[in-house]
N, C-alpha and C positions, 0 to 999 in steps of 0.2 A: 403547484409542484415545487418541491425543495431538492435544491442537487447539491453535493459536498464532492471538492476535492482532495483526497488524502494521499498524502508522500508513506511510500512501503517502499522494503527491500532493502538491501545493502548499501552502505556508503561507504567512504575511507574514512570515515572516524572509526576510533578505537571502539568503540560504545556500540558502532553499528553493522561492525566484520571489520571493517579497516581496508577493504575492497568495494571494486562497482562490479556489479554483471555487466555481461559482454551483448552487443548489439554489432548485427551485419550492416552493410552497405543497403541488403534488398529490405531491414526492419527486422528482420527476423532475429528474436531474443532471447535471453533465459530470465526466465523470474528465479532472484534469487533470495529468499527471506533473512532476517533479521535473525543474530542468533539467541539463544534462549538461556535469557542471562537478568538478572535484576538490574532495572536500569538506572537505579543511584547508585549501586557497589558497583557493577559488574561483573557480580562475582556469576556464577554458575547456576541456574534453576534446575534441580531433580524435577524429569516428569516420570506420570506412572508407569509401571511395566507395563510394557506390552502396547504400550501407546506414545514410544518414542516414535522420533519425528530427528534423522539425522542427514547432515548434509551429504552425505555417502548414497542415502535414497534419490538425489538428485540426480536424475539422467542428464549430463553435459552435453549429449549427443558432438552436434559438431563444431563445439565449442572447446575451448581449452580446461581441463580439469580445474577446478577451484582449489584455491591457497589452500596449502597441509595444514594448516591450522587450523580452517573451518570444516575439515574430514574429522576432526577429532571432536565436533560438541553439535550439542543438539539444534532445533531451530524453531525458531517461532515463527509458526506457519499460518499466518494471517497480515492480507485475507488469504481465506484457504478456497481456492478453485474447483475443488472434486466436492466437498461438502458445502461449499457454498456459503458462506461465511465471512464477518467480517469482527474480530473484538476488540475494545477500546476502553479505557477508562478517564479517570480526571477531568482534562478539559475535551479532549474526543469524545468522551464518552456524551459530555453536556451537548455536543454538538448530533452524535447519532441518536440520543434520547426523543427528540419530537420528530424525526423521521416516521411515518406513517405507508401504508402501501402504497409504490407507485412512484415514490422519492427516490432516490440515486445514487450510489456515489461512484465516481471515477478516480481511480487508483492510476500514480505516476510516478516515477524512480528516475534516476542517475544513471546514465547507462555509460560504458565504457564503446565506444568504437573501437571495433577489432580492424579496422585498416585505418590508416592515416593518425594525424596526431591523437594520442588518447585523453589531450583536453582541447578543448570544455569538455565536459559530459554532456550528453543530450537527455536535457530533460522531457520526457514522453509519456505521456499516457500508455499504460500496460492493459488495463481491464476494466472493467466494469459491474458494479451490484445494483439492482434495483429491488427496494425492499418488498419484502412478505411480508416479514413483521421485523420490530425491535423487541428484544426482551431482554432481562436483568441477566448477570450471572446469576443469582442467588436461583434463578429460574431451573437451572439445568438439569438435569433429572440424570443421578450416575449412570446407568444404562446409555447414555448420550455425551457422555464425558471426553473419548476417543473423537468426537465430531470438531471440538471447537480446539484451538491454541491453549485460550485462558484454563482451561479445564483440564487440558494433557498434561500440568505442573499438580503436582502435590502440593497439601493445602501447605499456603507462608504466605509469599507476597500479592499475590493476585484475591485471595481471600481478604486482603485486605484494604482495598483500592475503594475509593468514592466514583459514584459515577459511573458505574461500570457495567457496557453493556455490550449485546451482541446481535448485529443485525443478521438476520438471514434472508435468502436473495431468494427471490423469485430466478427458477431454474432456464424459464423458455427464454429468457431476457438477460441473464447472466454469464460472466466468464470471463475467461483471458485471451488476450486475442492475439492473432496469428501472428501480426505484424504491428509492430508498435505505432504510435503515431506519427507525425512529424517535430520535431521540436517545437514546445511553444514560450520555450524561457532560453535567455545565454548571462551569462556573467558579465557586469558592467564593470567600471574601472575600478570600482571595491570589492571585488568578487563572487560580490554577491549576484545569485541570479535573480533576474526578473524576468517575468511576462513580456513577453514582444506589446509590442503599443497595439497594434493591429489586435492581437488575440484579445488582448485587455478590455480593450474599447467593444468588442466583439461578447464576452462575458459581461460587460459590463463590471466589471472589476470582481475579486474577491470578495469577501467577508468574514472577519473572526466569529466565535463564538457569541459573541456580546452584542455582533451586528454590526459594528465599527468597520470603515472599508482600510484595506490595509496600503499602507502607505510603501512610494515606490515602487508598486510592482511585486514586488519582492514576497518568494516564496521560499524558506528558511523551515527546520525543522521544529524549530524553537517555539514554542504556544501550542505542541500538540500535533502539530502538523497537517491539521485540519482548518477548510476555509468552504465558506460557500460560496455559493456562484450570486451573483447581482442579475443575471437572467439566466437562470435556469435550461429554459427553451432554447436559448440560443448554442448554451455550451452543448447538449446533445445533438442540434444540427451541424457543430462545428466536425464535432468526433466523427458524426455520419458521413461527413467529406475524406477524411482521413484516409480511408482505404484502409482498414486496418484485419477487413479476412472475417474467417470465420470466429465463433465464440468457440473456444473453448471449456469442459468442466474438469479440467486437472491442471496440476501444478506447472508442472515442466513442457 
């Protein structure tokens, strides 16, 4: 069994909303995605009619409204929890490429605490996919185009991506969950976050794409934002501790 954890959703870089979603005191969360923007310019991706995807669609419920700024653009909704979905290219993609049925991955974001200080973030586990299958973009059949992120943009930059793939989840075993994890990363005296030693030692570390265990703990967006687990097994008995509710298949 192969298990991958990948960093989704909003951050405060400019590049990634320039915001964190909000997280309660009881875990209870908003997924909130990445907006749908070319990520070397940053300039604005058109997707097709009729198959936008805007932060406006996002029920807040009992959370506070999200920044005016991200009510005006689209979003890139992956993974996506109602169609079950995950897409990826470059060096993600080389990493979801040998995933096989029955392989994993767990999805984790920055969340904002809505009481008490609003840093650190707490980095948390949000959801989880366990694969059906992987298949290419070039795979997509337009009659299925509205399913996936990569596909809801008119052809330009995602047409033209290496590596690029899209996992879909087995449904009985998929989704988002009620209540997020516990934190399993804080920021050290360079601010960078790392892995608690405990959880670390408990995964038995990370791993890049190449297979290299990554060094300090340290889980940064940077190389993709994808890593493997060094035991597999042990990181989905970890989650199973968590308490984290039921699974969810939608977004909000």
């Amino acid at each position: 069994m192969k298990g991958l954890l990948a960093r989704v959703g909003l951050d405060s870089t400019e590049r990634y909303g320039g915001a964190n979603a909000p997280m309660n005191p009881d875990r209870s969360f908003l997924y909130v995605p990445i907006p749908e923007t070319d990520p070397q310019s940053g300039a604005p991706l058109k997707q097709r009619r009729g198959m936008e995807m805007r932060y406006t669609d996002i029920n807040t419920g009992q959370f506070r409204p999200l920044h005016p700024k991200l009510m005006r653009q689209h979003t890139h909704l992956s993974p996506d929890f109602k169609y079950l979905n995950f897409c990826t290219y470059d060096l993600g993609g080389k990493c979801l490429e040998p995933l096989t049925r029955g392989d994993f991955v767990l999805f984790f974001a920055g969340l904002e605490p809505t009481e008490g200080p609003r840093r650190p973030l707490a980095y948390v586990l949000i959801g989880q996919m366990f694969v059906r299958d992987v298949i290419s973009f070039d795979e997509v059949l337009e009659d299925g185009y509205h399913k996936y992120a990569d596909t809801r943009c008119l052809p330009g930059f995602y047409d033209l991506q290496q590596h690029h793939y899209i996992l879909r989840a087995d449904r009985n075993r998929s989704g988002r969950y009620s209540r997020c994890s516990r934190p399993f990363a804080r920021p050290q005296y360079d601010s960078i976050y790392r892995v608690f030693p405990d959880v670390w030692e408990r995964w038995d570390g990370l791993r890049t794409y190449t297979g290299k265990q990554v060094k300090g703990r340290a889980v940064q967006r940077t190389g993709g934002g994808l890593w493997s687990f060094g035991r597999p097994d042990d990181a989905l008995k970890w989650i199973e501790e968590q308490d984290t509710g039921k699974l969810h298949r939608s977004n909000w």
